[in-house]
Every structure is written in C-alpha cells, then in structure tokens.
N, C-alpha and C positions, 0 to 999 in steps of 0.2 A: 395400701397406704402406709403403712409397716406402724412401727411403735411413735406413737405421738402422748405429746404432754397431755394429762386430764384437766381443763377446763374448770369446772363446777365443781364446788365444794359441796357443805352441807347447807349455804346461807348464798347462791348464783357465784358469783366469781369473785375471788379475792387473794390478792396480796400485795407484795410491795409497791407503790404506787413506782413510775418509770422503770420497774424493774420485772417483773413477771405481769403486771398493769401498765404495762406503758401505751403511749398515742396507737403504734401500728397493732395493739390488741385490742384494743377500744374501739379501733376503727372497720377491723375485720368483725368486730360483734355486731358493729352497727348495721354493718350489710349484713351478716349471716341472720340477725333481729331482724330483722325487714325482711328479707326473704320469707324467714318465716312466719312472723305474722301475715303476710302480704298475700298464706293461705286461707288463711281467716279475717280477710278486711271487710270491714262495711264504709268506716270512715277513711279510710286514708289518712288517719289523725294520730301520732307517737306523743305521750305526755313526757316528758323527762324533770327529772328535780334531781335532787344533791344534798348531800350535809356541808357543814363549813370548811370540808381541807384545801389546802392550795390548789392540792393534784385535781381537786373537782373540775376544774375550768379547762383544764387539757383533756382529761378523759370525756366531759359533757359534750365540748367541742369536737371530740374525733366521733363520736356516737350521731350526735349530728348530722357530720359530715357523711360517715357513712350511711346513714339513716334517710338522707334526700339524694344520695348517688343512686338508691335504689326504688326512686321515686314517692318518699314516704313524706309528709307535713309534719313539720316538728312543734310542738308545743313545749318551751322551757320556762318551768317556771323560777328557779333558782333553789334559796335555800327551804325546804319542806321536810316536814317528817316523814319518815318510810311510808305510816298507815296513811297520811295525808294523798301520799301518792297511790295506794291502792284503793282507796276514798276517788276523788277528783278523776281515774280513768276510768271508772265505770260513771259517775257523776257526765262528765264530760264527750260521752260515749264516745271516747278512744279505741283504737282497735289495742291496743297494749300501752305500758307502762313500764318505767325505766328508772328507777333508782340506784345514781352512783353514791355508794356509802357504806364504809367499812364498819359499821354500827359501833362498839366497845370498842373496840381495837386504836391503835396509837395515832396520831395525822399522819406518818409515813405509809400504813399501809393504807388500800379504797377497794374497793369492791363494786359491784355492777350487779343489781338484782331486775329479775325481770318479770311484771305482771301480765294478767292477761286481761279481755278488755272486763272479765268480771268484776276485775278487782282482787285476784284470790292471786298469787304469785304462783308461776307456770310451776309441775311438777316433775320428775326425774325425768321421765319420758320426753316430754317437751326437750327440757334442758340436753338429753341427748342428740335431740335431731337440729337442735342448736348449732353444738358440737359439730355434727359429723359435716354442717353445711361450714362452718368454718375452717374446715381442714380440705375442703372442696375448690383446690382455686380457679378451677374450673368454672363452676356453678358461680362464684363469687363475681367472673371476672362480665361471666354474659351476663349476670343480673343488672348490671347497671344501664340506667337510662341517659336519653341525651335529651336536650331537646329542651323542648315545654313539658316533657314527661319529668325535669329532675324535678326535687319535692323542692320545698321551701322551707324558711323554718321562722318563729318570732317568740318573742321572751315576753309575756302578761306576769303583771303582777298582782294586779285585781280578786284572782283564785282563792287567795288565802281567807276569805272574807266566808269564800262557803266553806269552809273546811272548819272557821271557828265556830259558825253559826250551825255546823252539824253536831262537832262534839259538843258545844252548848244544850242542844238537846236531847245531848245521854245522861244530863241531871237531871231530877225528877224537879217536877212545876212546883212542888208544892213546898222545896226546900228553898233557903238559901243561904248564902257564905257573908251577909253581913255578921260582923260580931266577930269571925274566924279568924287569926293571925296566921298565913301560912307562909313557909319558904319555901322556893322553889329555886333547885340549883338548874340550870338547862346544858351544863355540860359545854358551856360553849360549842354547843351543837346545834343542829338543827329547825330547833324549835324555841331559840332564843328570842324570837319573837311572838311565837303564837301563845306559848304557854303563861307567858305574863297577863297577857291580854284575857286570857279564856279567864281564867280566874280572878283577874280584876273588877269586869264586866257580870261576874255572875257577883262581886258584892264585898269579894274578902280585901283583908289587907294583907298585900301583897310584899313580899321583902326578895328580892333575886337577887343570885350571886351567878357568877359565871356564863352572865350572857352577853361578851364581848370576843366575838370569837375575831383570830385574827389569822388564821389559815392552818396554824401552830399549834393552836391548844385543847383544839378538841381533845375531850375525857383526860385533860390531864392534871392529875392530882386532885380529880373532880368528877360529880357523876355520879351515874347508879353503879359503878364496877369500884370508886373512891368516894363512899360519902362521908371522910371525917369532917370536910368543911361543912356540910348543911350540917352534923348531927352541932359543933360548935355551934356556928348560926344561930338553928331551932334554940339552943341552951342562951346566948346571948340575948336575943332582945324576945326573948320568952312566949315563941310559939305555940299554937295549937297544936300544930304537925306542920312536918320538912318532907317534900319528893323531890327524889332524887332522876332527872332523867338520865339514859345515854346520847351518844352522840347524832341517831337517827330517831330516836324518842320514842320509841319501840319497846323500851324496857321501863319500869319504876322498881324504883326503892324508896319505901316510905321509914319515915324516923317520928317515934313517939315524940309527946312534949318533953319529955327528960330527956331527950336529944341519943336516942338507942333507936337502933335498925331494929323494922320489924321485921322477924325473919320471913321468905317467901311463900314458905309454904304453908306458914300462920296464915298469911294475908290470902292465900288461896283458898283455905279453910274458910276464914270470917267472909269471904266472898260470893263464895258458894252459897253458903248457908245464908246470906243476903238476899242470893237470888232465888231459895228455894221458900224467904219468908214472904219474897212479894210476889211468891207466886209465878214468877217465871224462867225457873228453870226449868229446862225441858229434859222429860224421862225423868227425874230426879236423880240424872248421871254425867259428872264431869270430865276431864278429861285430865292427866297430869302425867309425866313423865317418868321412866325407871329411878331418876335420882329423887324423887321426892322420899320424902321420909315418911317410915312405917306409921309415926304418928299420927299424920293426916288421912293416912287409909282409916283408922280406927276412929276420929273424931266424926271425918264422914261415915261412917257405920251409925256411931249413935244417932247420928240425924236423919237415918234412912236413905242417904246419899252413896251411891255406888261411884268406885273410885276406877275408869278406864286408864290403863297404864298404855302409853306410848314410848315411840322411842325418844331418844333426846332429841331438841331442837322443835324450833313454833312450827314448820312445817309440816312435820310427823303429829305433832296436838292437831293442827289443824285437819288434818290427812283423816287422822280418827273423830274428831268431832264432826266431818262432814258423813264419815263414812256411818256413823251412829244416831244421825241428825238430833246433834248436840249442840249448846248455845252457848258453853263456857267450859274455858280448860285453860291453864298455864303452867311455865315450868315454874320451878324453887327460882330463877335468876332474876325474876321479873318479868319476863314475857306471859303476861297474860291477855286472852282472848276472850271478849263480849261481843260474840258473831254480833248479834244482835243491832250492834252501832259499829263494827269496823270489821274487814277481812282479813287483820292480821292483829299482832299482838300491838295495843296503843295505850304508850303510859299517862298519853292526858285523860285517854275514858277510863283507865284504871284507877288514874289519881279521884275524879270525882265519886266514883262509883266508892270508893274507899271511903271519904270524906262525910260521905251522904249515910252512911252506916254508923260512923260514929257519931252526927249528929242524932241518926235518930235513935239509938242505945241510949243516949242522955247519961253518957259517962266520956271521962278522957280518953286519946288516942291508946295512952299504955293499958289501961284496961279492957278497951274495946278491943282490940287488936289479939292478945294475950289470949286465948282461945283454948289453947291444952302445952301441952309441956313433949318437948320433941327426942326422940331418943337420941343421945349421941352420937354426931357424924365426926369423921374427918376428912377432912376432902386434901391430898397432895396433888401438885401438877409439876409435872419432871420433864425436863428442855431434853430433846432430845433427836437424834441426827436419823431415825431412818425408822418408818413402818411396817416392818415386814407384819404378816397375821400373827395374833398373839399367839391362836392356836399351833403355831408352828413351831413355838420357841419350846428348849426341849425343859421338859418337868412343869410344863403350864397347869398338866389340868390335877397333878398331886398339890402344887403349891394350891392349886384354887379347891381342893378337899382339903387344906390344913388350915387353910381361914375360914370354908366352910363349918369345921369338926368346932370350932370355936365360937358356933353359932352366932358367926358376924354374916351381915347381910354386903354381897360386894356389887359396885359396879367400874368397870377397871375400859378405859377404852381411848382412843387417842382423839384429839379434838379434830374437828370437819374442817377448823381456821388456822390452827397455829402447827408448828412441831413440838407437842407438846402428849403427852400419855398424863388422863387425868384417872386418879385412883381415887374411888368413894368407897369409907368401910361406916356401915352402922349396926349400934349394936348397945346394949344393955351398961356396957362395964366398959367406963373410959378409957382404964387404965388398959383391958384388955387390946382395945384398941388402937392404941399407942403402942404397942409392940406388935399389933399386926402392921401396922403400916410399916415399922421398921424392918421390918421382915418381907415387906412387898417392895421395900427399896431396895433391899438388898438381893433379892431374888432379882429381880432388872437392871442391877448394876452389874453392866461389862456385857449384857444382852443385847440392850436398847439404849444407854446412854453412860 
C-alpha cells in the first residue's frame, strides 16, 4: 500500500475542515465506520451529533451518506455535546456513535470522533483498523449495498430531554441552586442550549453569554480556552460563580465570585476530595495526567488519596481509570471524568459536581476552591513546521540534564492536534524558570522552528 497519510490524532480525526477534512474524507470514514462496526452490530443503529461549525453540515452529511451506502440506519441528532453523545449511544443501544467536532479549536478546523456502542470512545487499536479499511479501496468499494439493504437515515430532536434529565441526576437530591447567581459562558458551542436549561431547572439564576452560535464563532474570544468574558460577567452583575464551557462541552473552566479562574488542577483536588468525603470514591485513587502539578500530588497525599499519572489527553485518564477500576480523573485543562454519570470527560457534571461542594463548604467559591498553593509552572507553545522524534535532535538528552541539574520538573512534547511543540517547566524558583524556558527556546530555535 506504500506510505499513506495518518489518519487519527490523539482526539479521532481532525484538521482543516474542506482541507485535510473535507466531504470525500468524511465520506470514506463513513463507509470504513460502518464497515467496521458492522462487526460488532446488534442494532443496525449509527447516532451522530455535531458542535455548531458551518463545516458540521457537510461533513455530518458525507458520514451519512457513507454510513447508509454501507447499509447502516442513521440517527442525527444535530447540535449535542460530545459526552451527550457517548451518553445517548449506549442509552439508545446504538451499535456506535459519531461526533463531528473539533472540540477547542477555531470554526475552521472539525474533527470526527468515534464511540463505541458502550459509550466509551473506540481505542488506538480500533482507530487503526479504521484506518487500514479506509485505505482499502477495495474493501470499500464491495462493501456497499444496493437494494432495500441501503440503510436510511432521519434527524430526532426529542433526545436532548434524556440527556438533561441524566446529568440532572448527577446533583445530589438533597441540594439545590435556588438562591445561586451563576454565568454560564457556552462557547457558542455545543451545549448552548442544554446548559442554560440544566441549571435553570435545577433552581439558579441563570445569566449566558455566548450562546448564539452562528457557524463562526465557536470558542472565539470565548470559552473554557478564553474566559476573560465570563470572569468580567461573573464581576458585573455579581455572581456566585462563572463556567466556562468549550466548543463540544467536554471541558470546564470555573471562575470564583471575584471573577479569577480557578486553576484545574485546584478544582481536581477539591473534587477529589469531594468524592472521597461522600464516600465515593473508589480505591481512594484518581487519575490525572503528567502535566498536573507537583502540588496536587502532595495535597492528595495528605488526604490519603493516591495520585495515578497518565499520559496527556481524556483518553489515556480514561484508559488508566478503567484499567485501575477508578471513578474520577482529569487533566489540569478541564477535562475531567465522573465515570460514575458520563464516559467521557463532561463539563455540565463537572460544573454541578463543583457547585454542589461549594454549597455544602458553607463558604465562597474563592475559598472553597483555593485548596493548597501550586508550584510554579510555565507552559510555552511554539508554532512549528515539522516533528521529527525529539529524541533525535542532536544534544536532546544534555539539554534535558541541564533543566534537570536545576531541579525543574519538565514535560516538553508536541500536541496530538495542532503543529505546535508545547514545553511545561515547574519548579520552586520562578525566576529560575523563566531562564530555563528561554533556554529551551533557544536550544529549538533553527531545530524545529
């Protein structure tokens, strides 16, 4: 077959929408999707949803298309948050699940993630044999049916009703949001309708910004990746607390009442230790990723809470929480996981689960939240034209013993979604750290960018 493009990222498929995403990709995934589930069917049933980009309606539609060329029934429900959709196709007993949405990322780029009928999103393996059936134009071209065998497809909108009426029931009965002033930004994404609703219905008063999405504006200038407008907001008409979602609602960023981001790996902390005072966290062991900070290893120490390190990205937390039969893990960006009520990281069960701790503390968001004190990070991310293995570039592993010898903690790696090389250094002494980083630009300047 000789050298072909790779496919899958670290997050199913993603980039430019009509440019490495365009209609005739979307539509060979459709068939190579179908094929492949189509070893694992009971139903004959494909759920598919979307976030709000323009590109959504082309690529949904080519997935489709493909998806009943290869005799598969389509269920679209339109715009849904990611977990919504790994929620609803095990709900639904679907035989898999389909969300196109480039989560954070700008309305130009989309992406195509794919569930399985558990509801848990397929793993590398899977996503390989994906792969190899879409470079197969063989296999592609006998797969398709004629007849009364092609599938069908129709758009319900009805769905979203159990999807609010589940996370509804990841708040405890005994609590409620009358009295609570919240803002909720929605990213012009996704969830710019569920999320007003889920919290209006449980009692608070509700203030949204950014829920008119118009194909354009997803996450822009907005969002869990930009929440200077919710922390203004929060500050303006004098909130309890501000969530921030992204564009697939998958991720939270929550803002005290003085209108300050709470850091993520605070909020993983104070969540943790949420779950382990009512008793249900399992093992007394979470799950978090190599970029978390040394902090929350030692905060979770004093609480008897063991800290499981993964690699980055919700997959890999998820990968280790199942592999440890664990019920809670997230990274520092907002993706966190409450196996417990969703299969993937959901920032409406993050947002109440959050909400519901600071009620019962009987103190403010910025002191509930505020948990221990974090050591210095710096995080840069440097644009950059080409990956070769880091290990390969010559004087990698003296430069990585010269920020060692300075007892900074690194983690240095290129991103799964963009071209981009993100460099983490933490460490004790700021100032220290501000000349190792200028030192890690300068050692990859003329290398890698």
């Amino acid at each position: 077959m000789g050298l072909v493009e790779k496919l899958f990222g670290t997050d199913g498929v993603r980039g430019k929408a009509g440019v490495k995403l365009n209609s005739f990709c979307a539509l060979k995934l459709g068939i190579s999707a179908g094929i492949y589930y189509r070893k694992h069917a009971t139903t004959n049933r494909i759920l598919i949803g979307k976030d709000t980009r323009r590109s959504g309606y082309m690529l949904e539609n080519a997935l489709v298309s493909g998806l009943t060329a290869v005799g598969y029934n389509v269920i679209q429900i339109g715009p849904m948050p990611t977990p919504a959709i790994a929620y609803l196709t095990e709900d639904m007993r679907c035989d898999g699940g389909i969300m196109v949405s480039a989560s954070h990322n700008p309305y130009a780029d989309n992406g195509i993630k794919f569930f399985g009928k558990s509801g848990y999103k397929i793993n590398e393996k899977d996503e390989e044999e994906i792969e190899q059936i879409y470079y197969d134009d063989a296999l592609l071209e006998s797969a398709q049916k004629t007849g009364k065998a092609i599938g069908s497809s129709k758009r319900i909108d009805d769905v979203v009703g159990r999807y609010i009426v589940h996370i509804k029931n990841s708040f405890p009965k005994e609590l409620s949001l009358y009295g609570i002033r919240i803002v909720i930004d929605c990213a012009n994404g996704a969830a710019y309708k569920v999320a007003p609703t889920i919290f209006s219905e449980l009692g608070a008063e509700v203030f949204v910004i950014n829920d008119e999405p118009n194909g354009f504006n997803i996450n822009e200038g907005c969002g869990a990746t930009q929440p200077l407008m919710l922390q203004e907001e929060v500050r303006k008409v004098r909130a309890d607390i501000g969530f921030a979602l992204d564009g697939d609602a998958d991720r939270l960023v929550v803002v005290d009442e003085k209108g300050e981001v709470v850091n993520g790996d605070k909020l993983i902390g104070i969540l943790a230790l949420a779950c382990k005072n009512n008793k249900t966290l399992q093992s007394n062991s979470i799950v978090a990723t190599t970029m978390s900070n040394y902090a929350l290893e030692e905060f979770l120490a004093r609480h008897k809470i063991q800290l499981i390190r993964s690699n980055i990205g919700d997959k890999y937390v998820l990968e280790e929480m199942l592999k440890n039969n664990l019920n809670f893990g997230g990274e520092q960006s907002g993706h966190i996981i409450f196996s417990d009520f969703a299969k993937t990281g959901d920032g409406l069960v993050s947002a109440l689960q959050t909400i519901a701790y600071v009620i019962k503390s009987q103190k403010c968001a910025s002191e509930a939240l505020n948990c221990f004190e974090l050591y210095p990070q710096v995080l840069k991310n440097l644009n950059i034209q080409s990956k070769p293995p880091l290990e390969s570039l010559k004087g990698y592993s003296d430069f990585l013993k010269s920020i060692e010898a300075q007892k900074i903690r690194h983690l240095i790696r290129y991103s799964g979604t963009e071209n981009k090389l993100r460099i983490l250094l933490e460490g004790k002494d700021s100032k220290k750290l501000d000349l190792a980083l200028k030192q890690a630009q300068e050692y990859f300047k003329g290398k890698i960018y």
